[in-house]
C-alpha positions as CSV (number, residue, x, y, z in Angstrom):
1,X,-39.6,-29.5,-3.6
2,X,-39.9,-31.6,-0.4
3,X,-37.4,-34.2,-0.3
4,X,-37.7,-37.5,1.9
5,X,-35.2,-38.2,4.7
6,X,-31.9,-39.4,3.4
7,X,-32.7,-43.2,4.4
8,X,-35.8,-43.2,2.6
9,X,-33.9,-41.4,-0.2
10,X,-31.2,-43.5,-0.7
11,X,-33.2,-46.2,-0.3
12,X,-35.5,-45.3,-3.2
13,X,-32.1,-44.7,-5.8
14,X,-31.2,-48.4,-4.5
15,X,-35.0,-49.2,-5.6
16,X,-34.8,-47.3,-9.0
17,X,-31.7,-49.3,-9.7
18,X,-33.2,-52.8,-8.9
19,X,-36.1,-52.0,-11.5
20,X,-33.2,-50.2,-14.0
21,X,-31.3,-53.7,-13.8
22,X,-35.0,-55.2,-14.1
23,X,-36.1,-53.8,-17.2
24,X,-32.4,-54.1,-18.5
25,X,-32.6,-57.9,-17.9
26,X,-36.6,-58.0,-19.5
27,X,-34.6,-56.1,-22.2
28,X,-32.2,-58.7,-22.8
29,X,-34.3,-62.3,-22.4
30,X,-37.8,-61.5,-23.5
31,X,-37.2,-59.1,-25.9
32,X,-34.1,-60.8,-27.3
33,X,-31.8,-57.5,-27.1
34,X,-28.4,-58.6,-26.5
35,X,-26.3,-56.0,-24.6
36,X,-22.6,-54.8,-25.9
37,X,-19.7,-54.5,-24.2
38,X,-20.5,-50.6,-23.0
39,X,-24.3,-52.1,-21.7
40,X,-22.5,-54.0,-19.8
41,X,-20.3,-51.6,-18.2
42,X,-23.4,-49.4,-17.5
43,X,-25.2,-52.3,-15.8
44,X,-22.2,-52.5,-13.6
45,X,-22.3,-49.1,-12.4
46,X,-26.3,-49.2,-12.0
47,X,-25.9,-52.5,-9.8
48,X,-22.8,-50.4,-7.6
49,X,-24.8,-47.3,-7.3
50,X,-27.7,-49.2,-6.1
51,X,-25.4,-50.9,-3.8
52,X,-23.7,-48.2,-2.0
53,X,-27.5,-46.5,-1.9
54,X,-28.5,-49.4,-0.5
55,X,-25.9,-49.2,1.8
56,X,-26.5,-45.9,2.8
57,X,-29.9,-46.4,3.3
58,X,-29.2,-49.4,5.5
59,X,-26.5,-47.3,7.7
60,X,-28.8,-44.3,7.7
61,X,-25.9,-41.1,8.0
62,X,-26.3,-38.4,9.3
63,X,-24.3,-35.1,8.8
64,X,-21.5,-35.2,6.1
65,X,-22.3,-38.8,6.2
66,X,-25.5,-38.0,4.0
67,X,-22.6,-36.2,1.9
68,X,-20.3,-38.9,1.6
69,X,-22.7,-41.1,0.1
70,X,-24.1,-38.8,-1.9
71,X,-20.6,-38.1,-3.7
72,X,-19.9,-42.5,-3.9
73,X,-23.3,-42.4,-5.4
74,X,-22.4,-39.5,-7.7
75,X,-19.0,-41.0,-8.6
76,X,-20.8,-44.5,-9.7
77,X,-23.5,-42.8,-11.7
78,X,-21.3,-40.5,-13.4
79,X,-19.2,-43.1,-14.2
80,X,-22.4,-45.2,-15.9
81,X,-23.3,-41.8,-17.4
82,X,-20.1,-41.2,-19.1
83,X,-20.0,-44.4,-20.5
84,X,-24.2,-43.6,-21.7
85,X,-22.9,-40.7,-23.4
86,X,-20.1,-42.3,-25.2
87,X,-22.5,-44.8,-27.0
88,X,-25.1,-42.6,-27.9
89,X,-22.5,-39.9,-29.7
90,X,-21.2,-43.6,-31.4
91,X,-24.6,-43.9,-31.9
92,X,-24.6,-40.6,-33.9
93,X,-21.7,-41.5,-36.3
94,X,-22.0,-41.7,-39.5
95,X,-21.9,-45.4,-40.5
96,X,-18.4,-45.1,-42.1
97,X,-17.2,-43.9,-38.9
98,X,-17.9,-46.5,-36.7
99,X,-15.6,-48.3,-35.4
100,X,-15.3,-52.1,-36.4
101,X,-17.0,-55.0,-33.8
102,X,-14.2,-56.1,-32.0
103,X,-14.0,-59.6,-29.5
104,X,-16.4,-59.9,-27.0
105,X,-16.4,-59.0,-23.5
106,X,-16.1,-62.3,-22.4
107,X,-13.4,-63.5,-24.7
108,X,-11.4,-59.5,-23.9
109,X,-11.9,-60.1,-20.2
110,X,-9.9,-63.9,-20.5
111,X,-7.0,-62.6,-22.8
112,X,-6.2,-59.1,-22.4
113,X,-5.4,-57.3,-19.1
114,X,-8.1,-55.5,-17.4
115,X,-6.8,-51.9,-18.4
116,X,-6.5,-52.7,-22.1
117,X,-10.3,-54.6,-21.7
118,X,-11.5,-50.9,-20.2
119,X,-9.7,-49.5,-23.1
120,X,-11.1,-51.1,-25.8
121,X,-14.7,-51.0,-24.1
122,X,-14.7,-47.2,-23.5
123,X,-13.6,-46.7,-27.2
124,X,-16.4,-48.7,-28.2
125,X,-17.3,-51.0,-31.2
126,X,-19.6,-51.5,-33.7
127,X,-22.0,-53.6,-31.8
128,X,-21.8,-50.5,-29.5
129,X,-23.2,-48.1,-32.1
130,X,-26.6,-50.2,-33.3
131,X,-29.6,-48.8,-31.9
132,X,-31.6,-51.8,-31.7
133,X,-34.4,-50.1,-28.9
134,X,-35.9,-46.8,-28.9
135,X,-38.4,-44.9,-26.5
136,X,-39.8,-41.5,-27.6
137,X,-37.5,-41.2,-30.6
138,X,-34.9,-42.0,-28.3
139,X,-32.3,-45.3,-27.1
140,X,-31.7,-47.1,-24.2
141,X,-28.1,-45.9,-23.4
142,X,-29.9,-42.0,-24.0
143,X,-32.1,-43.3,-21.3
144,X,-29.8,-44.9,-19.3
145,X,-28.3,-41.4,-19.2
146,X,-31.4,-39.6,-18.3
147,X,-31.5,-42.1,-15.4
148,X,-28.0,-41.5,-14.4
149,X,-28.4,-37.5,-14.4
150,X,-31.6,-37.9,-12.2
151,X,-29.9,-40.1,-9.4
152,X,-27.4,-37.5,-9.3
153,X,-30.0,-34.7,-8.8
154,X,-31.9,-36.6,-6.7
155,X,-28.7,-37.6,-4.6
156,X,-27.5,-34.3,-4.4
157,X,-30.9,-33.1,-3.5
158,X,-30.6,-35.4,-0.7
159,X,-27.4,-34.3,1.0
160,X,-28.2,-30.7,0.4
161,X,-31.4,-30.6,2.4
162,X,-29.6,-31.5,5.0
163,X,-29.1,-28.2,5.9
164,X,-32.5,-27.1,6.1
165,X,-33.2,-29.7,9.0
């Protein structure tokens, strides 16, 4: 598979994460889908992944450069991931198991301390565990994860190459 050079590369996971946070945002104000807590989270690490890409496309490295940014990109998506693959196994509860809706993000992120907000968000809620989207059988945090696997195959694709060059 011929990969592009690792500014163009970068640059296109920044570009996949502008029209991720794009559709994520058409998601939520045309078609009236209001995002939990752990949407949230995972729209923070597709906005920091896309940054540092970004940024790596805009400082063009070279060497283990291409390396380093491939692993900040990694650590972001994985991060989004994990937090993907959380919802959709609370997805997969059975309804008695679910945990109950808890505060808001808003109203955690004013009272409680930042780790016990991260706490509470990770474990999920309710609100967490409605499906209220689904593509191909499938919903939007499964496909946020799909997303999140292929920037880091496509990252990694990137900073291995390197050595053929």
């Amino acid at each position: 598979m011929l990969l592009p050079r690792p500014r163009t590369g970068f640059f296109l996971i920044a570009l996949g994460c502008a029209a991720a946070m794009a559709f994520a945002l058409y998601a939520q104000y045309q078609m009236g889908l209001e995002p939990c807590p752990m949407c949230i989270m995972q729209r923070v690490a597709v906005i920091a992944t896309g940054l540092i890409a970004l940024i790596a496309a805009l400082i063009n490295p070279k060497g283990w450069g291409v390396k380093l940014s491939a692993l900040l990109v990694t650590l972001t998506a994985l991060t989004g991931g994990g937090v993907a693959a959380r919802q959709v196994w609370l997805q997969h509860l059975p309804a008695d198991q679910v945990p109950a809706c808890g505060p808001g993000l808003d109203y955690m992120l004013e009272t409680m301390p930042m780790a016990d907000v991260l706490g509470k968000v990770f474990h999920g809620s309710g609100e967490c565990a409605r499906v209220d989207w689904t593509f191909l059988g499938q919903s939007m945090p499964f496909w946020s994860g799909v997303f999140f696997l292929g920037v880091i195959v496509f990252a990694w694709g990137l900073a291995m190459s390197q050595r053929r060059r």
